[in-house]
N, C-alpha and C positions, 0 to 999 in steps of 0.2 A: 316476179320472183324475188326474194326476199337477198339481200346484200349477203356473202357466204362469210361467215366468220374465219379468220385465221389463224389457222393452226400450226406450229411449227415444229418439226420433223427432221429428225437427226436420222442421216443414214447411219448404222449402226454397225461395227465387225468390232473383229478381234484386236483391233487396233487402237495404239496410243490416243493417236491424233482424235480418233472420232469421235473416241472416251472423254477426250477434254473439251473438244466442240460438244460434245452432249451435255457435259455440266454448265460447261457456258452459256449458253441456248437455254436453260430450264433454268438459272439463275437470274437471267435476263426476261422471260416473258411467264415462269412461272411452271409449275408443274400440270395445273389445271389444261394450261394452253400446249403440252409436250408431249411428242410422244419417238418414242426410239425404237426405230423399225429393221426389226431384222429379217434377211431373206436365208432360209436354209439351203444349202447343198445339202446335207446328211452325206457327205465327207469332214467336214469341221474335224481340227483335232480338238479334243473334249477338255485341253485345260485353256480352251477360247472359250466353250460356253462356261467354265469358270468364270476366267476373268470377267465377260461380259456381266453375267449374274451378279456377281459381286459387286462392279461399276455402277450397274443401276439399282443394286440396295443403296450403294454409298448415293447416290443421285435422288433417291425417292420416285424412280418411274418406273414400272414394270414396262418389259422387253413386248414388244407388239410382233409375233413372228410369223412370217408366212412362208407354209412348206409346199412347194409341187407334189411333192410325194416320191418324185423320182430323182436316180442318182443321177450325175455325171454318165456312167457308162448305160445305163438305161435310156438315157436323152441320146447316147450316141444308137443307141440300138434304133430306135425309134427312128431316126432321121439316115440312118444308112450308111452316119459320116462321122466320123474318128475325128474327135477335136484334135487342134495343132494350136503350135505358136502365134499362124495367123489368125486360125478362126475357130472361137469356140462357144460352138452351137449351146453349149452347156450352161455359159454363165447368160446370153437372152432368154434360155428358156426357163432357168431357175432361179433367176436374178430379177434382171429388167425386166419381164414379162409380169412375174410377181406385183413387182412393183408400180407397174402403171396399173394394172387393175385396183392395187389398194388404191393409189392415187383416188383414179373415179371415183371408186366408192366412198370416199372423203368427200368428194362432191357431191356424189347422185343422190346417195343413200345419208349423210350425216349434215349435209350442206356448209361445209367447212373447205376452205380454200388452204390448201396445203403449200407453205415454203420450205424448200430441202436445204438439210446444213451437211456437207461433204469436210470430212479430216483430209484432206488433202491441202499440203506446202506447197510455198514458194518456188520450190522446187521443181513441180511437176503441173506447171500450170498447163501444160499440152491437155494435160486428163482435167479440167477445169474448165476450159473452153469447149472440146469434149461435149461435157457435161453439160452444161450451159446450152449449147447448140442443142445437143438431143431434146433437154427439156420443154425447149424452146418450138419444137416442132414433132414430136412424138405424139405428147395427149392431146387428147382431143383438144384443149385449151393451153398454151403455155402457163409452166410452171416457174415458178419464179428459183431462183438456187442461189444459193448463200455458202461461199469457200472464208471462213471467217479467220484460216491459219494465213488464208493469203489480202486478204481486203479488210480483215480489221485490227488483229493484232500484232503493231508495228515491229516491232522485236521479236529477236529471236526465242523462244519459251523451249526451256528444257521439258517438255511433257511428261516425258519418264520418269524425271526424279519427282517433280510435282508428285503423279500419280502413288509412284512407290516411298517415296518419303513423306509427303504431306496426305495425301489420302491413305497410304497403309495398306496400300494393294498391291500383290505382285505383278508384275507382265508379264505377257502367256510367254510358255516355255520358247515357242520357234523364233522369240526374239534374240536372246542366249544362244542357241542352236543351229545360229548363224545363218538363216534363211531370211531373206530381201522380202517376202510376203507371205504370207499364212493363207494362202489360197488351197481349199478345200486339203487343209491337212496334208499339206507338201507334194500332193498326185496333179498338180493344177498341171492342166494340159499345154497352157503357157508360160509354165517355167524355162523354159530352155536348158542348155546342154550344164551350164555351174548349178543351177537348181539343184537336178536332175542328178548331178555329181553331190552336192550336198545329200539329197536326200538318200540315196545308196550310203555315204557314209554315217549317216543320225542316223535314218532307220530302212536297212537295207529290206527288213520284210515289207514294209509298205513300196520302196521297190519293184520288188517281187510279183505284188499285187498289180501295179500300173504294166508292169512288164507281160502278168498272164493276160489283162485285160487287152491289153496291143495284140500280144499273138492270137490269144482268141478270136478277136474282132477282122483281123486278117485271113484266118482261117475260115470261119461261117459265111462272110464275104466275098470270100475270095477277091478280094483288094490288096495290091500292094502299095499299104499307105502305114504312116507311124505318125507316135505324136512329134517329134522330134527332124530336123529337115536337115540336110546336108548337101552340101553344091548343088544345089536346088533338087535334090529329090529325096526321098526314103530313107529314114538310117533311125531302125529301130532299138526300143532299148534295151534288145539283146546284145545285139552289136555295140552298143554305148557301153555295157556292162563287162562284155567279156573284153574289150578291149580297158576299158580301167580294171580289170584285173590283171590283163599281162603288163600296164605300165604303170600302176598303183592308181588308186582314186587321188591320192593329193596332189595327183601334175596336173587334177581337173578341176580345182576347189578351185582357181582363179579367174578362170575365163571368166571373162566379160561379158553376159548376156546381152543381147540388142532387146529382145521381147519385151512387151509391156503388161504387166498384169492384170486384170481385168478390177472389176468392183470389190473384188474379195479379198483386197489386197493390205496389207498393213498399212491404214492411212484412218 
């Protein structure tokens, strides 16, 4: 079997960091050798596939995207089970699942030996290790992974203004909008309770929407389960809702979430 060529593979979102690892990455090995690979939810807020778009005009690579076809609450339908803070069936099945099939078929089918570049800081090396391990034991072959915000560039890099001052791009709205990650357009089932307060305040009908989806999913069920968990059981976000409205949303804009975002996260 003939040696696989190597290709290099920027995970690609809505985010700063992965925008700059994706330029770096395709200045470094070339555009012939790049490719920037997106997983859809089909919840995205739609000025991400802006910025993205725009990112990789300014980059010279067109966006490589693979869709499941199904939403978030369709994944939930499927499986029986109402994603949460801990576990969300949603981003394996529309994310990582995605993703190691294209893998393979970088292999099987194009005979190209794929290395991943993660926007992921200094900051969050827990989700790097992570990554690293899964890579490492997931495909059928270990994959090699490259976190280049934490193992190559020593300094601290302002990425934002880079991007918006020296490339001329804006960054997507939910960074302004004061949201910690842009995961499937502010409904991500792992946002927890200040998320979850953010989002009722920016856009209380998207809210609304995660809110019918809960009660729904409770009701056809007959489960009583939420996305949201309190002293270890149930507290959905009707209850989340009406109760910041008898004590206003901003005594909840602070809490400190513990949850960790999944792959769809601003990084």
């Amino acid at each position: 079997m003939l040696e696989r060529k190597k290709v290099h593979v920027a995970m690609y979102s809505g985010g700063a960091s992965s925008a700059y690892v994706a330029y770096q990455m395709v200045q470094a090995h070339g555009k012939e050798n790049s490719i920037l690979f997106f997983t859809n939810t089909l919840w995205e807020d739609e000025d991400n596939y802006r910025f993205m778009y725009e990112v990789a005009d300014y980059i010279g690579v067109e966006i490589t995207e693979r869709v499941d076809g199904r939403t978030p609450e369709e994944v939930f339908y499927d499986y029986r089970f109402l994603g949460n803070s801990r576990l969300a069936k949603c981003s394996e099945e529309l994310k990582v699942q995605q993703t190691i099939v294209f893998l393979e078929e970088l292999r099987d089918v194009h005979n190209l030996e794929p290395i991943l570049y993660f926007g992921i800081g200094p900051h969050e090396t827990h989700r790097s290790d992570n990554l690293k391990d899964f890579y490492e034991h997931r495909p059928l072959e270990p994959i090699e992974t490259r976190f280049p915000m934490i193992e190559t560039f020593r300094e601290d890099i302002d990425v934002k203004s880079i991007i918006e001052e020296e490339w001329g791009i804006k960054l997507p709205r939910m960074y302004a909008m004061g949201f910690s990650h842009a995961n499937c357009g502010g409904r991500c089932v792992r946002g927890g309770f200040q998320h979850y307060a953010q989002l009722y305040n920016v856009w209380p009908e998207r809210y609304a929407l995660q809110e019918e989806m809960e009660e729904n999913f409770r009701k056809d069920f007959e489960k009583n389960v939420s996305i949201l968990k309190k002293n270890g059981g149930p507290y959905t976000l009707r209850e989340y809702r009406e109760r910041m409205d008898r004590e206003g949303v901003e005594n909840f804009l602070k809490i400190q979430d513990e949850t960790v975002p999944c792959v769809c996260s601003f990084s």
